[in-house]
C-alpha positions in Angstrom: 0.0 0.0 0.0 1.4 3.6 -0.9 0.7 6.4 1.5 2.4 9.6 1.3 4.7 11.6 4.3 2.2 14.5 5.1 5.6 17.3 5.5 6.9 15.9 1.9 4.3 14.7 -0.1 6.9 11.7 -0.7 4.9 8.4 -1.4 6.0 5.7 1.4 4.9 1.9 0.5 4.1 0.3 3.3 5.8 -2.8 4.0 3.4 -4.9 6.8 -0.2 -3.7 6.1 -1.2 -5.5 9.7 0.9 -3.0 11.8 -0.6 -0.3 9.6 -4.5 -1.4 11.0 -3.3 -2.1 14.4 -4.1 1.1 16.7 -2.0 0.2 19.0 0.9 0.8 17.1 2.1 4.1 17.0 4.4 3.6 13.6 4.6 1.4 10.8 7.6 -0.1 8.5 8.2 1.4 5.1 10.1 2.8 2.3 10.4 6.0 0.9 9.8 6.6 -2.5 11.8 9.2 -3.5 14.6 9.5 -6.5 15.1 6.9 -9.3 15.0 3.8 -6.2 13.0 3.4 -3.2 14.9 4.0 0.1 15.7 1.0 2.7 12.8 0.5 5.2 12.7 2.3 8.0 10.0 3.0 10.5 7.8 5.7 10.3 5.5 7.5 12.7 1.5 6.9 11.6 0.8 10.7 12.7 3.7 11.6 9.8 1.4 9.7 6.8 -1.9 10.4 5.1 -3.0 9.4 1.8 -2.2 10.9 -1.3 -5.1 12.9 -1.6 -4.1 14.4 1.4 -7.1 12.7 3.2 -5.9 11.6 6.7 -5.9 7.6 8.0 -8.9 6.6 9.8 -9.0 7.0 13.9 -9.4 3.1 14.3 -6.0 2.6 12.6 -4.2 5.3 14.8 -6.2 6.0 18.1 -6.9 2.6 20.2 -9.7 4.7 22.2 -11.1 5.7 18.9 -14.9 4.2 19.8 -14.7 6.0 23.0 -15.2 9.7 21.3 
């Protein structure tokens, strides 16, 4: 899955889509796309990514008390 760095607007493919949907983890593992190659994975605060509409990620991906708001 491609998501993109919210500061950059760099597209970041993310490497385990599980950690991505777990709330209770606060990054995720992936690699930068950015120049002629991808970069090596590294992890990467969820608060730093959003789509690449700009759209952000859901609450139940990022906030583990998301059903309590």
């Amino acid at each position: 899955m491609l998501l993109a760095e919210k500061s950059t607007g760099h597209l970041v493919e993310i490497s385990d889509i599980k950690t991505l949907f777990d709330p209770n983890e606060s990054s995720v593992t992936g690699s930068v796309h950015y120049g002629e190659e991808a970069q090596d994975p590294e992890p990467i605060a969820k608060t730093e990514l959003a789509f690449p509409s700009g759209e952000a990620l859901p609450l139940c991906w990022t906030d583990p008390d998301y059903r309590q708001r």
